[in-house]
C-alpha positions as a printed Julia matrix, in Angstrom:
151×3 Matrix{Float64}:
   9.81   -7.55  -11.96
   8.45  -11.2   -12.16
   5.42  -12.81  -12.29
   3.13  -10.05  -11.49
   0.0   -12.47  -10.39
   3.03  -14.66   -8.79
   3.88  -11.77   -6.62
   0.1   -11.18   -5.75
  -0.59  -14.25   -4.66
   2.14  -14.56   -2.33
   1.25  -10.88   -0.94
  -2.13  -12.65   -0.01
  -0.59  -15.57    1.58
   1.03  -13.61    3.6
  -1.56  -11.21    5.13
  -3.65  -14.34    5.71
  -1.48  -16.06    7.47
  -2.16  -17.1    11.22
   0.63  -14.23   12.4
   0.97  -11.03   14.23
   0.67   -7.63   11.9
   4.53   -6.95   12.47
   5.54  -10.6    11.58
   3.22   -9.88    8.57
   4.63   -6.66    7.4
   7.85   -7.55    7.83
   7.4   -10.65    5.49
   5.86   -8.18    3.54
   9.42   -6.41    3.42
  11.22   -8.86    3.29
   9.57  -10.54    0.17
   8.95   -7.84   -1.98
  12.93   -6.37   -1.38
  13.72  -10.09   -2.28
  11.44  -10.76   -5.32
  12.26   -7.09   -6.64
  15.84   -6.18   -7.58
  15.34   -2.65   -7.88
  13.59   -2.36   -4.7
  17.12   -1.58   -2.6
  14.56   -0.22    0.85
  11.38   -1.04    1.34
   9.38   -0.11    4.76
   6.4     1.05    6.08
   5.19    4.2     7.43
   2.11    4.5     9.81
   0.5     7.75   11.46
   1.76    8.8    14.61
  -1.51    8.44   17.08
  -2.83   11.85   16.57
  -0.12   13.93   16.07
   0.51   15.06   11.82
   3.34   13.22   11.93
   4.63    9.53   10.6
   6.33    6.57   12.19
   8.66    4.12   10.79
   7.29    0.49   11.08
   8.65   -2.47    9.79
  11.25   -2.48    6.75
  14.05   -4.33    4.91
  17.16   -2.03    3.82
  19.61   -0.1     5.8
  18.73    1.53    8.5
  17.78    5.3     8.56
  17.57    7.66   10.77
  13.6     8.73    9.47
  12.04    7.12   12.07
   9.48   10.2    12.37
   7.97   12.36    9.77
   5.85   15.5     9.57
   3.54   15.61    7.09
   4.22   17.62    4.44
   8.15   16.72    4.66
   9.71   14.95    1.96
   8.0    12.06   -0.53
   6.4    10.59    2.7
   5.09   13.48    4.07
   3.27   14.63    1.08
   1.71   11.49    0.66
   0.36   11.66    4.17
  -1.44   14.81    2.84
  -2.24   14.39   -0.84
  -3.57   10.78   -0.12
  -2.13    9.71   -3.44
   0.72    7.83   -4.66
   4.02    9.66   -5.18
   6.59    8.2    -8.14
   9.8     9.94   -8.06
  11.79    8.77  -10.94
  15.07   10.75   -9.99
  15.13   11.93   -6.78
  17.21   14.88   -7.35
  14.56   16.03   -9.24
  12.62   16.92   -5.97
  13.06   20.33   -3.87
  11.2    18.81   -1.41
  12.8    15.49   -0.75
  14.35   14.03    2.4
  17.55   12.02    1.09
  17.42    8.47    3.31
  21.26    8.07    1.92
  23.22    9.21   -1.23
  22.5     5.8    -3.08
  19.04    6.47   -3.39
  18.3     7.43   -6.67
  14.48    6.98   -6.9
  11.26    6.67   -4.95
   7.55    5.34   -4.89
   5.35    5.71   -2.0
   1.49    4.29   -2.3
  -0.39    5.17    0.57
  -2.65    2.35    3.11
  -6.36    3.28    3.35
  -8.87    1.71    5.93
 -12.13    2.79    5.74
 -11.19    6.0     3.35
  -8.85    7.5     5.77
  -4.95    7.38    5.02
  -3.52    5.52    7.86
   0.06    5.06    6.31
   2.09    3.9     3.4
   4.24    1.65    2.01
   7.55    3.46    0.99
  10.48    1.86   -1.49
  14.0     3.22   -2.47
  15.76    2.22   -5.19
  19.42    3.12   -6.21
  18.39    3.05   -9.82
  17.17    5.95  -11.67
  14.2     5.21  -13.03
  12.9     1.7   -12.4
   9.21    1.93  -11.5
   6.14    1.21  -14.12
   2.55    0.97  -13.88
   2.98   -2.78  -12.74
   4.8    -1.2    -9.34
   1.84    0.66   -8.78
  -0.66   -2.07   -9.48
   1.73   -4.78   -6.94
   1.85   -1.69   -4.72
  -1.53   -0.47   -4.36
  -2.5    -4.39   -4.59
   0.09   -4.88   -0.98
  -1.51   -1.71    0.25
  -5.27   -2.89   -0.16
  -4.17   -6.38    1.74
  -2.39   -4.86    4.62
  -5.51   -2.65    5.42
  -6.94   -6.23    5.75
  -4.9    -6.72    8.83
  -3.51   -3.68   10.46
């Protein structure tokens, strides 16, 4: 990981900037899957309307077929219900874990709060076993704090 104010600062550029929330998440995506060589997926997860479930947003990585989740199911899902973040370090480590492909290897998801409720997440794969410190969590939890800015 580089510069970890670097990487801050440009998070905050970007949910300032004079843009629609999906131009700005997708930057979002695209930046931190760019800046990060470890993070191999990286998308976001919002709650369905009312129903327990989540929906895929924007996200940079191959495309999977987890465009809806219950809560509950998998790393997302239990996020979506424990309202805390979720570091997988090996994924095979998990009974319940929904496998987005068989090059994932690890996960981290850090969940979006606006005004105390959990109103999605921030989800990244990695195909290294492994990767993630306390400085993902801080850039993560920083991202999530700035998109509840704007969404």
């Amino acid at each position: 990981m580089g510069n970890l104010q670097n990487l801050k600062n440009r998070i905050t550029e970007i949910s300032e900037e004079n843009s629609t929330k999906e131009e700005k998440l997708q930057q979002i995506c695209d930046f931190l899957a760019s800046e990060i060589s470890y993070y191999d997926w990286v998308g976001f997860y919002f709650k369905n309307g009312d129903k327990d479930e989540l929906k895929l947003a924007q996200y940079n990585g191959e495309e999977t077929e987890h465009t809806i989740i219950p809560f509950g199911k998998g790393i997302c899902g239990q996020v979506a219900v424990s309202n805390k973040n979720f570091v997988v370090q090996d994924v095979k480590e998990q009974t319940n874990y929904i496998s987005c492909g068989w090059k994932v290897k690890s996960e981290i998801v850090i969940p979006i709060f606006v005004n105390n409720e959990n109103i999605g997440q921030i989800d990244i794969d990695s195909h290294t076993v492994n990767p993630f410190t306390a400085k993902d969590e801080e850039l993560l939890e920083f991202t999530c704090e700035k998109v509840a800015s704007f969404v």
